[in-house]
N, C-alpha and C positions, 0 to 999 in steps of 0.2 A: 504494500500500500504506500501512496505518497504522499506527506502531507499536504496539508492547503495553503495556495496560495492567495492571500486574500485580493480583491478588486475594490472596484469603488463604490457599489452600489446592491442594498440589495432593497426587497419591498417588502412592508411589516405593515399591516392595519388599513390599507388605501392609500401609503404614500411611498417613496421615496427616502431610502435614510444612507447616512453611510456606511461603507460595511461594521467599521468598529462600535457605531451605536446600535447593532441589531442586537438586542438584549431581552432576556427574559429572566425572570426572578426565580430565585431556587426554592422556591414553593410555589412552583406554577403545578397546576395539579397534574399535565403531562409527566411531568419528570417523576411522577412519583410512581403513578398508576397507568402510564404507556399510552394513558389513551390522545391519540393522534394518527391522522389517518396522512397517506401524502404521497407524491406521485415522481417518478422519474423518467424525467427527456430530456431529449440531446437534440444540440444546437451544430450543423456542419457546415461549412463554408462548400458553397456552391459559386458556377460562375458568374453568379447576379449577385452573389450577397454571402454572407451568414441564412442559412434558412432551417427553422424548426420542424422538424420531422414526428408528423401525424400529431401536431399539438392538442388539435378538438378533442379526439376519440381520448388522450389521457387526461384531458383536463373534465370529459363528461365520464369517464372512471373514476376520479375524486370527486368528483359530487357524487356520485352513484356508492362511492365510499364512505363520505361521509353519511349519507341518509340510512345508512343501514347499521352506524352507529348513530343514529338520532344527534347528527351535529348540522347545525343549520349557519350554512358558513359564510349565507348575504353576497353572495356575487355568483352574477351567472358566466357560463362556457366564453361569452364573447367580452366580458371585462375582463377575467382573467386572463385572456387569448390577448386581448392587449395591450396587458399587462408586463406578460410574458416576453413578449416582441419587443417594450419599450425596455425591459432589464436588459434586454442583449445589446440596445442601441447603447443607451447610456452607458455602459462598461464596456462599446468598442473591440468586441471580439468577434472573431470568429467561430472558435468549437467554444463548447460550455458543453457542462452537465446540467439540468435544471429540474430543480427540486418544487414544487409548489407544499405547503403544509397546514393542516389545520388541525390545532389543539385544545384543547380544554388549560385554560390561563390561571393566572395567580386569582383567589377571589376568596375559595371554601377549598377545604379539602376532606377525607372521607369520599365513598368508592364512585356515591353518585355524582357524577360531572354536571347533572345539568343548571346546580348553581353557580358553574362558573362561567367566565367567558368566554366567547369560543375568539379565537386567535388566527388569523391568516397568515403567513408570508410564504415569501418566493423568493429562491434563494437558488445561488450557480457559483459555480466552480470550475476550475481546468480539471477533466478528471478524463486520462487515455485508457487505454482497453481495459476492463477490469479484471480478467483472466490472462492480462500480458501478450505483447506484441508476439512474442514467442508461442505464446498458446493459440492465438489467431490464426499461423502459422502452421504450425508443427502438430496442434493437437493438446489437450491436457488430459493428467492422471490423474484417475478417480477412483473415489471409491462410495460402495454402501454402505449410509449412516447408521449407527445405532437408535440415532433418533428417528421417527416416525413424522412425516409431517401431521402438521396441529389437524384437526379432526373437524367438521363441520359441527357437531353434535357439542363442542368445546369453544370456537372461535369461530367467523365465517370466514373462510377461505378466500373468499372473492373480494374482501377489502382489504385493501393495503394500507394496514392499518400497524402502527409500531408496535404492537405488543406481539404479534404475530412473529418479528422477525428477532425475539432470544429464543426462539425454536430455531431458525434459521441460523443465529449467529452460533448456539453451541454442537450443529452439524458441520458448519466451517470450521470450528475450532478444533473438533476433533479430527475434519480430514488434514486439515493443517499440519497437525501438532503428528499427523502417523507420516510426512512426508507425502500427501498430493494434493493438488492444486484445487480440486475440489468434491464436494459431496455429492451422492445422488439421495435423495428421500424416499423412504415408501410410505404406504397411505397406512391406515389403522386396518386396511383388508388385504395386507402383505404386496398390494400391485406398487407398480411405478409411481411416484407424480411427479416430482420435479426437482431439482437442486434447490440450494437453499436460496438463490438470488436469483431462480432461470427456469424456463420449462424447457423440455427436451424432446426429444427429438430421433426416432428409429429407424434404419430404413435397411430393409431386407427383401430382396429380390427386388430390386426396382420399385417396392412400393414405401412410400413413405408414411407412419405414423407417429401420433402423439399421443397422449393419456387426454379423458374427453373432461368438461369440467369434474364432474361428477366426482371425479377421482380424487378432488381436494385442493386442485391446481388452484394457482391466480391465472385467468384468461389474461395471457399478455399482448400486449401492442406488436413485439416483435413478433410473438408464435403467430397472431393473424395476418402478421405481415407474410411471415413463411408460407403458410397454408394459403394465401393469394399466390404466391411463386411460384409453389408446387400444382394449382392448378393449371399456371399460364404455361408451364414449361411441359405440363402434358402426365406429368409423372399421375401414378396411381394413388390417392390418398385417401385413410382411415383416421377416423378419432376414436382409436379403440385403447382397453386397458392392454398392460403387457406386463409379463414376470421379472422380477430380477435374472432368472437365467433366460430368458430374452433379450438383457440388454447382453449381454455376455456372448451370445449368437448371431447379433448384428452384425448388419453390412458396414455400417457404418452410423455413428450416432454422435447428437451434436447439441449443444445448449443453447439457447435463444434469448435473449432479454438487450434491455437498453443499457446497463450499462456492459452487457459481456457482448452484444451484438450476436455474429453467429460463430460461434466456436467452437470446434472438430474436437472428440473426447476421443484422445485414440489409445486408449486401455482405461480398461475399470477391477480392480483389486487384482493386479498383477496379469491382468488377460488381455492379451491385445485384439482389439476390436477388428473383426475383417482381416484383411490383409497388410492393415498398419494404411492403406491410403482410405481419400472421401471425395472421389471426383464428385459425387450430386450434392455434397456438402458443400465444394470449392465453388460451384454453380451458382448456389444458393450467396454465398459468400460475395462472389463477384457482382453478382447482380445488387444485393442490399447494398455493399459500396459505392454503387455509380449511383442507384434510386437517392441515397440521403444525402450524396454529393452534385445533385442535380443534375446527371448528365445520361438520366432517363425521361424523356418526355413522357412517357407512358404513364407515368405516377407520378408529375410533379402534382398534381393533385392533393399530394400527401405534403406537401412543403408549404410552411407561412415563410414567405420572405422579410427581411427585417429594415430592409430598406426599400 
């Protein structure tokens, strides 16, 4: 991990602050009780601009996140939309990572939040491939977690919401800490769902699948991105469940998210996947990089441009 480099701006409550005044009190009831819901996109330089990749569909995810923890967060899809656009102007970049978040604020504390306030900001960083240039690359090694992802019946799966991810963070820690780059999760009915920051991705005989919500997944922006790909380019696709010695049998399998993009896993606890290559992987790959780098007409559709 790298640290942050700070910039000049981020946004807190409706306005504009600087980055070192972006502050919260240490009894805001977030920090205590996780509860905060909050989104992640990426800003690429294209040959028009900087331009935000699919920003609607994750900014109408956090709202759809917050409502289902009853947080009513006062701004619709299209103020935060540009919102979002004017944080990249102001801070003059190019790539960012960009975090939108809404929390439960300093006011009362005790489990119920809803006498506190609820809290917006939107917030960015330089942040590069999250699974490493190398892993982009070359492939990363994984392995199956001890941990179980969180369970519908416990947490809901489908909001992105911070309590969610010390389930996630103590399956990284442990794939970490045994030497690989990262974890795979299973659900509470022993199938696939997803790594702790990614959903994934199988593809055996030419057909490609993913684990369907059901299975406990967060529906991600990039996995719908993929699963548009995999239709355009012809290949075979299922949203069905699959075993851990499924992913062990694969062609080839691959992690999806914004901040790891598309990343080739090429072995999972000492097995090398396929024959060690992922050309329909590399495809996938190629393609997502020209699409957020604007130099696919087909999907600029998917691009807010910043200038």
């Amino acid at each position: 991990m790298v640290g942050i480099t700070p910039l000049k701006y981020l946004w807190m409550d409706g306005k504009f602050v600087a980055w070192e005044d972006a502050k919260v009190h240490v009894l805001t009831h977030a920090l205590h009780y996780g509860y905060a819901v909050f989104e992640g996109i990426r800003c690429h330089s294209t040959p028009k601009g900087p331009a935000i990749f699919r920003l609607d569909e994750h900014l109408e995810r956090f709202l759809n996140s917050a409502k289902i923890y009853r947080m009513n967060i006062g701004y619709t899809v299209k103020q935060l939309h540009d919102e979002c656009v004017e944080l990249v102007r102001r801070n003059g970049i190019q790539d960012a990572y960009i975090r939108p978040i809404a929390f439960s604020g300093y006011g009362q504390m005790g489990l119920d939040p809803t006498k506190c306030p609820v809290q917006v900001a939107l917030t960015l960083w330089n942040w590069g491939a999250y699974l490493g240039e190398e892993g982009l690359e070359k492939g990363v090694r994984a392995t199956v977690s001890s941990w179980i992802r969180v369970d519908s019946r416990a947490l809901p799966p489908q909001a992105k919401c911070a309590a969610n991810y010390a389930n996630s963070a103590l399956a990284k820690m442990e794939a970490t800490s045994a030497g690989y780059d990262e974890a795979i999760m299973l659900n509470s009915n022993g199938m696939v769902a997803e790594g702790p920051g990614e959903n994934i991705f199988r593809v055996k005989d030419g057909v490609v699948s993913t684990p369907p919500a059901s299975s406990g997944i967060l529906r991600g922006i990039t996995r719908d991105t993929v699963i548009k790909f995999v239709e355009d380019l012809g290949y075979v696709f299922r949203r069905n469940d699959f075993t851990r010695e499924e992913i062990f049998t694969a062609d080839e399998l691959f992690y999806t998210g914004t901040a790891a993009g598309i990343t080739p896993i090429r072995e999972v606890d000492g097995r090398l996947i396929g024959n060690g290559g992922y050309p329909i992987t590399k495809r996938f790959q190629t393609l997502y990089d020209n699409v957020i780098h604007g130099r696919e007409p087909k999907y600029e559709a998917w691009l807010s441009y910043v200038q």
